[in-house]
C-alpha positions as CSV (number, residue, x, y, z in Angstrom):
1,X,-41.0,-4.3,-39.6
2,X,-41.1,-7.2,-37.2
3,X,-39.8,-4.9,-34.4
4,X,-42.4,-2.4,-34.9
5,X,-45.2,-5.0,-34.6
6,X,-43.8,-6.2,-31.4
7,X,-43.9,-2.5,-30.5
8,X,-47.3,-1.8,-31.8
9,X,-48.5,-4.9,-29.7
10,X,-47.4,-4.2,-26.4
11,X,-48.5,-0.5,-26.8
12,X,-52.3,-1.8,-27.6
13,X,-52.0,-4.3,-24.3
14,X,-50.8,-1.7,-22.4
15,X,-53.3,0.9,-23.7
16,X,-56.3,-1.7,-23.3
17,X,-54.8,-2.1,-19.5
18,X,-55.1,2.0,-19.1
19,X,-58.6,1.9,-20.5
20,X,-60.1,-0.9,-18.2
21,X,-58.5,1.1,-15.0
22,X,-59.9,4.6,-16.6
23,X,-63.1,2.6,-16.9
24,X,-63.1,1.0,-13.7
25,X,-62.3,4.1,-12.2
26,X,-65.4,5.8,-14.1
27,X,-67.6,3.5,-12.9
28,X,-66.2,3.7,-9.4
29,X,-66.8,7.4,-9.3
30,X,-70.1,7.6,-10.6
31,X,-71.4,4.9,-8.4
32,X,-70.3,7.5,-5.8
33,X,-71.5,10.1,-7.4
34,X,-74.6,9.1,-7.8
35,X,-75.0,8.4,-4.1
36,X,-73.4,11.5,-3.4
37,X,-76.0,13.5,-5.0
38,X,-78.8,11.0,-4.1
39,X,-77.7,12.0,-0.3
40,X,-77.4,15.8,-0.9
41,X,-80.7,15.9,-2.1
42,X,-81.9,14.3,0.7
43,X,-80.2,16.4,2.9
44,X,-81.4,19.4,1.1
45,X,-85.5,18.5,1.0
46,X,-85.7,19.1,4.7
47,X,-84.2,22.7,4.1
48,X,-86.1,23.6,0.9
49,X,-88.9,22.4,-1.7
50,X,-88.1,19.1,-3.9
51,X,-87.5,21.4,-6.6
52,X,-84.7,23.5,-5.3
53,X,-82.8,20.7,-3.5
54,X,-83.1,18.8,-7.2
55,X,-81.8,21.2,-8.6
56,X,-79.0,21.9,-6.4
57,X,-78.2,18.5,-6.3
58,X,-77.8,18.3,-9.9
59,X,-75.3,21.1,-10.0
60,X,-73.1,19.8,-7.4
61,X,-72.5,17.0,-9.4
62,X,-69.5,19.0,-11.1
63,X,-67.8,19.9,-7.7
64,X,-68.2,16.2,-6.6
65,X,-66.1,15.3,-9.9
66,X,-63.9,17.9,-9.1
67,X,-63.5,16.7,-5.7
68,X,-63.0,13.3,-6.2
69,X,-60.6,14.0,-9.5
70,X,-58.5,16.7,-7.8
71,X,-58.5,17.5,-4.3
72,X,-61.0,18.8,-2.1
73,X,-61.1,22.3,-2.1
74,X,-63.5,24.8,0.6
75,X,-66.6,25.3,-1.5
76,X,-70.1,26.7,-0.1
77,X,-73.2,26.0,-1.8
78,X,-75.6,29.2,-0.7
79,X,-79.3,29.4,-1.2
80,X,-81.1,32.3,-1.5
81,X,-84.5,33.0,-1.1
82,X,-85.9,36.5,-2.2
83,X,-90.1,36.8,-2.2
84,X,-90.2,32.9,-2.8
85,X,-87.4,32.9,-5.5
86,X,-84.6,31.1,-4.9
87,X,-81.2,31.1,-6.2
88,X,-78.2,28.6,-6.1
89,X,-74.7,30.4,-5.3
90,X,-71.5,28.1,-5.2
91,X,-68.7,29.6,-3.4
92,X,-65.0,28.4,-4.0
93,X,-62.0,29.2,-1.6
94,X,-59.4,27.6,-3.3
95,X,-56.0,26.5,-0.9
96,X,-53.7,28.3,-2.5
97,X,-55.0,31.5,-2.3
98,X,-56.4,31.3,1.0
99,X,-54.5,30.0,4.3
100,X,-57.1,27.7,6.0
101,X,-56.8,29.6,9.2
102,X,-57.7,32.6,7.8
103,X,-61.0,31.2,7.0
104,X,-64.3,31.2,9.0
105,X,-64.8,27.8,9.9
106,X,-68.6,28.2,10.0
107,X,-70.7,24.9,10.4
108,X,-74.0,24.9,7.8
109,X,-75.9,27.8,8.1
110,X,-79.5,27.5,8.3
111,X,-81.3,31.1,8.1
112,X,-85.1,32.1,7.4
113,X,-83.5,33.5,3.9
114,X,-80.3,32.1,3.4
115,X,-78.8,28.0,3.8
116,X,-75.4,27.7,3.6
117,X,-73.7,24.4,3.2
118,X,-70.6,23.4,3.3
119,X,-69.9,20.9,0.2
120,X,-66.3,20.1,1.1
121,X,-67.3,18.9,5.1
122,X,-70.5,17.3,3.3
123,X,-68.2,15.0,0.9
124,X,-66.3,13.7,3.3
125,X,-68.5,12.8,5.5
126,X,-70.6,10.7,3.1
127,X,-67.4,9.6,0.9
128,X,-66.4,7.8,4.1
129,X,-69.7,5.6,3.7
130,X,-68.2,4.1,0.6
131,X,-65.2,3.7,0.8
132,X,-63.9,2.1,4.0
């Protein structure tokens, strides 16, 4: 019995130690992620109305995470506009099915109809802001 309580102890202090890195870390990352999307969205309302760039800003958030959890993969974020309707397309080009050099390397677009930007040249160049 005694054994198992030393056990039992050392796997709380060690779990309490994973849970104030985890916690750290997810108050790290949204600190930058908040930024992240705060600078998108500036980026975005000289391209198109508040409205669009807030929401596109908003749904990059989940490609951000993934970014920042994962690795950083080719992904496009293309707006569309149709007779004043716009529309929000994410493009991903995962690494392992695509060879890099295979790929366009195509700096953002900016058309009458169509923006294209490029979320994974966008991260890090504005990740580099935060973390030195």
């Amino acid at each position: 019995m005694l054994k198992y309580n030393n056990y039992s102890k050392k796997f709380v202090k060690k779990s309490s130690k994973l849970l104030n890195n985890i916690s750290v870390q997810n108050n790290r990352n949204s600190f930058l992620l908040d930024n992240l999307i705060s600078n998108l969205y500036s980026h975005l309302c000289s391209l198109v109305p508040e409205k669009i760039a807030f929401s596109a800003a908003i749904n990059s958030k989940d490609t951000f995470e993934y970014f920042l959890e994962y690795s950083v993969e080719k992904t496009t974020l293309v707006l569309n506009r149709n007779n004043n309707i716009w529309s929000l397309c994410y493009k991903v080009y995962p690494s392992y099915l695509y060879d890099q050099h295979k790929l366009k390397d195509n700096t953002n677009i900016s058309h009458v109809d169509r923006i294209v930007v490029h979320l994974n040249d966008f991260f890090t160049e504005n990740v580099k802001k935060y973390y030195h």
